[in-house]
VEXNU-406278 format. One record per residue: residue in three letters; x, y, z of N, C-alpha, C in turn; residue number from 1. Coordinates in Angstrom, 3 decimals, always signed. Layout:
% VEXNU-406278
{ALA {X Y Z} {X Y Z} {X Y Z} NUM} ...
//
This chain:
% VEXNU-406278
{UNK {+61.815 +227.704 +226.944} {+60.825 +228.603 +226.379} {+61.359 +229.290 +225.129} 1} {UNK {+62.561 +229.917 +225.117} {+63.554 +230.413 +223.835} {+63.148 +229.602 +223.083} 2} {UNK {+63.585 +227.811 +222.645} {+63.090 +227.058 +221.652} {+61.832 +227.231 +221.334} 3} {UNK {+61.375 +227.186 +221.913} {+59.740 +227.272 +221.157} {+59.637 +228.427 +220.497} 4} {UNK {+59.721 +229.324 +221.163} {+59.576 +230.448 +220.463} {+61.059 +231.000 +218.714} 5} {UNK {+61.684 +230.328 +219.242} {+62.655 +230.205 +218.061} {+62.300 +228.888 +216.487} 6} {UNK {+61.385 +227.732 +217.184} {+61.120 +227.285 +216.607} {+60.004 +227.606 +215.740} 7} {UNK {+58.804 +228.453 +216.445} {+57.696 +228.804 +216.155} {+58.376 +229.812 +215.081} 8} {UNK {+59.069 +231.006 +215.058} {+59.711 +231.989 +214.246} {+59.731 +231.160 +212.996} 9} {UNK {+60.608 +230.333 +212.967} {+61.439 +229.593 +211.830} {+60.401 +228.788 +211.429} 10} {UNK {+59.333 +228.298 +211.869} {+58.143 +227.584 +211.041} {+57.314 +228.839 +210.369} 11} {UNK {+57.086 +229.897 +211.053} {+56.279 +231.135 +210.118} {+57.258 +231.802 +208.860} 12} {UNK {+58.068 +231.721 +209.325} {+59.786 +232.162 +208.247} {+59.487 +231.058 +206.864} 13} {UNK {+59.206 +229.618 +207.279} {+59.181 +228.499 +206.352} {+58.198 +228.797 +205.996} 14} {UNK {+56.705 +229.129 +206.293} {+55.485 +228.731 +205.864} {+55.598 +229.847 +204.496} 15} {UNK {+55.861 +231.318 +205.187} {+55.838 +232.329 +204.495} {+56.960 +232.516 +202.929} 16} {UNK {+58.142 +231.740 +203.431} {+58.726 +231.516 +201.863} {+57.973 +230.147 +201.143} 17} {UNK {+57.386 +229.235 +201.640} {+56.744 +228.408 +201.273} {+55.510 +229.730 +199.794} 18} {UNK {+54.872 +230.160 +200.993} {+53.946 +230.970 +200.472} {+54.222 +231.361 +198.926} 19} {UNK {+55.276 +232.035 +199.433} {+56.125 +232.863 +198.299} {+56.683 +232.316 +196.835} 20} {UNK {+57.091 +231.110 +197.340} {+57.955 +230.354 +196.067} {+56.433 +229.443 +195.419} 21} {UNK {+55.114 +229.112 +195.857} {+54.558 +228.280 +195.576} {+53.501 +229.527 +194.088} 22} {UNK {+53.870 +231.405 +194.425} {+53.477 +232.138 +193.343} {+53.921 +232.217 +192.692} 23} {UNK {+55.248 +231.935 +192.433} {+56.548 +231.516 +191.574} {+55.938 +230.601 +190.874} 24} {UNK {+55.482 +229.540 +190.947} {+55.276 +228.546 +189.912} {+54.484 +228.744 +189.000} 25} {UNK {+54.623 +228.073 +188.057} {+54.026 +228.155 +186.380} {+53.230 +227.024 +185.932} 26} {UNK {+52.097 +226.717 +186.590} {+51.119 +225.810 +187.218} {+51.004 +224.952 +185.248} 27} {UNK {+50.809 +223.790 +184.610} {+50.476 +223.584 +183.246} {+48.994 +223.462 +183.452} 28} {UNK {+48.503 +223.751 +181.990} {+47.419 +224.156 +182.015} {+46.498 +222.562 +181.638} 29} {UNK {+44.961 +222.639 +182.196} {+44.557 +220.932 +181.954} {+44.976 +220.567 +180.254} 30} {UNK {+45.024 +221.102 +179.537} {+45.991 +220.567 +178.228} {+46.761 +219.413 +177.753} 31} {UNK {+47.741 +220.282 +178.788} {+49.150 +219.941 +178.261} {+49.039 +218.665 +179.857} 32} {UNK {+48.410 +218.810 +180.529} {+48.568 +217.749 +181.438} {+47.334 +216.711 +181.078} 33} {UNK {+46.538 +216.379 +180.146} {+45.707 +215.959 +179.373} {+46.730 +214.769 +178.549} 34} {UNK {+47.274 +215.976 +177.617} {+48.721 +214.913 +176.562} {+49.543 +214.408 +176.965} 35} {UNK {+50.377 +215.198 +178.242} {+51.537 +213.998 +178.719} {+50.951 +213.159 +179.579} 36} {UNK {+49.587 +213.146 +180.500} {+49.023 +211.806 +180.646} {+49.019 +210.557 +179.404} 37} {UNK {+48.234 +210.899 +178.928} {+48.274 +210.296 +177.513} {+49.772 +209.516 +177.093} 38} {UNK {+50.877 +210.443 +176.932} {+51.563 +209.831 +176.684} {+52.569 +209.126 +177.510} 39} {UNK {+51.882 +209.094 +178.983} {+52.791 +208.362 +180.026} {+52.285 +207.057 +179.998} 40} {UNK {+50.686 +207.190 +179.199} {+49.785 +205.804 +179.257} {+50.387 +204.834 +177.909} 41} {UNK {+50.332 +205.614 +176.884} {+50.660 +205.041 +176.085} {+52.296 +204.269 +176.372} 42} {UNK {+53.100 +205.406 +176.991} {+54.244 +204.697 +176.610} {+54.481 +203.397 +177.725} 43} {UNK {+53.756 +203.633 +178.765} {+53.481 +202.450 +180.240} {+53.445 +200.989 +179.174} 44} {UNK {+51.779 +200.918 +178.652} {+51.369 +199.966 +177.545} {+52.760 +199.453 +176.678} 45} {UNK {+53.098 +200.324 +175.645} {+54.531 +200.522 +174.943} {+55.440 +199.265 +175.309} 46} {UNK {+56.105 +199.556 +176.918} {+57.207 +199.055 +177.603} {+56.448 +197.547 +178.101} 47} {UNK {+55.349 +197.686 +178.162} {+54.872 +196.264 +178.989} {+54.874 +195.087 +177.651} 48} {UNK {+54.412 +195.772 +176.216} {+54.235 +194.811 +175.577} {+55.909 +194.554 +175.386} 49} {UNK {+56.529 +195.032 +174.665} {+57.935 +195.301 +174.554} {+58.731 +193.971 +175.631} 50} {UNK {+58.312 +193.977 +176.694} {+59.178 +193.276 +177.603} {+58.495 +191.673 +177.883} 51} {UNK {+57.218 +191.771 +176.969} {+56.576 +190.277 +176.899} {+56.766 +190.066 +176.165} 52} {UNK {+57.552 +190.432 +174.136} {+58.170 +189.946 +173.866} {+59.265 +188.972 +174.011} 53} {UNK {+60.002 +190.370 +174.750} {+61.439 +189.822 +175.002} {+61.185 +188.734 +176.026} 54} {UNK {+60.845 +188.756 +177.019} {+60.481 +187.579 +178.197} {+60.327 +186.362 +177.226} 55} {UNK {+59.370 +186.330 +175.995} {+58.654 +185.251 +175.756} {+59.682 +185.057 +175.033} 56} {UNK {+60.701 +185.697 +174.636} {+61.932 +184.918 +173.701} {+62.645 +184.553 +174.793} 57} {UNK {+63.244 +185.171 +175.843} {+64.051 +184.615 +176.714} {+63.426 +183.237 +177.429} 58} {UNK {+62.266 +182.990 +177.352} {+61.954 +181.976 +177.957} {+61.620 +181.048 +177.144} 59} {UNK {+61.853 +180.742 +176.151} {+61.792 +180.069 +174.926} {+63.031 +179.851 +174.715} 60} {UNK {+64.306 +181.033 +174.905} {+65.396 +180.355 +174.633} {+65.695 +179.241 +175.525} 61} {UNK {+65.698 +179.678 +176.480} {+66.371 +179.029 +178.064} {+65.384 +177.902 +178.037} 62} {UNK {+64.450 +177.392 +177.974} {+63.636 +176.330 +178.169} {+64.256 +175.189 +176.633} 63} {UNK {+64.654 +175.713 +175.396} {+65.371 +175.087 +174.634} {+66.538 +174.684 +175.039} 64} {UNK {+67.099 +175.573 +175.519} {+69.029 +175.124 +175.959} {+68.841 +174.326 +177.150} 65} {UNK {+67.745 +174.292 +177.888} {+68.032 +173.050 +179.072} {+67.289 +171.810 +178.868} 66} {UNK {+66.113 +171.922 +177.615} {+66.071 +170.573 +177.164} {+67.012 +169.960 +176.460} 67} {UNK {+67.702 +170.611 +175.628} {+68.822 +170.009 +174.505} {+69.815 +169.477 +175.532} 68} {UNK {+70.276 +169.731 +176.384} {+71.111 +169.530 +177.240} {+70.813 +168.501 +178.994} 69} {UNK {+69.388 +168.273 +179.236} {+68.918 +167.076 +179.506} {+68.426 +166.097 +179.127} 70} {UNK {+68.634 +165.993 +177.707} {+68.182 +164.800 +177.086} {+69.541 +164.114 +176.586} 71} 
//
């Protein structure tokens, strides 16, 4: 019975600094979470083309070096 009741304590103890630290925060305003969407999209796009370059050279190299070398 102690546990429970020790556990129950320490979950209202948690909820209540929960409470506490969650007025602490410095929430961004729809703005600024507007632009760094934006620029998580853009830079997503960015990295995808970026790496179909490079893919399409790496696979262009490697498909050259194992024909030159089975023929």
């Amino acid at each position: 019975m102690t546990d429970v009741k020790v556990w129950m304590n320490e979950t209202k103890e948690y909820v209540g600094d929960l409470r506490l630290e969650m007025r602490r925060v410095t929430w961004p305003s729809r703005k600024q979470v507007e632009s760094t969407t934006a620029v998580v999209i853009f830079s997503v796009f960015a990295f995808a083309a970026y790496f179909e370059v490079v893919d399409t050279i790496l696979s262009r190299a490697i498909k050259g070096i194992l024909n030159f070398f089975t023929k």
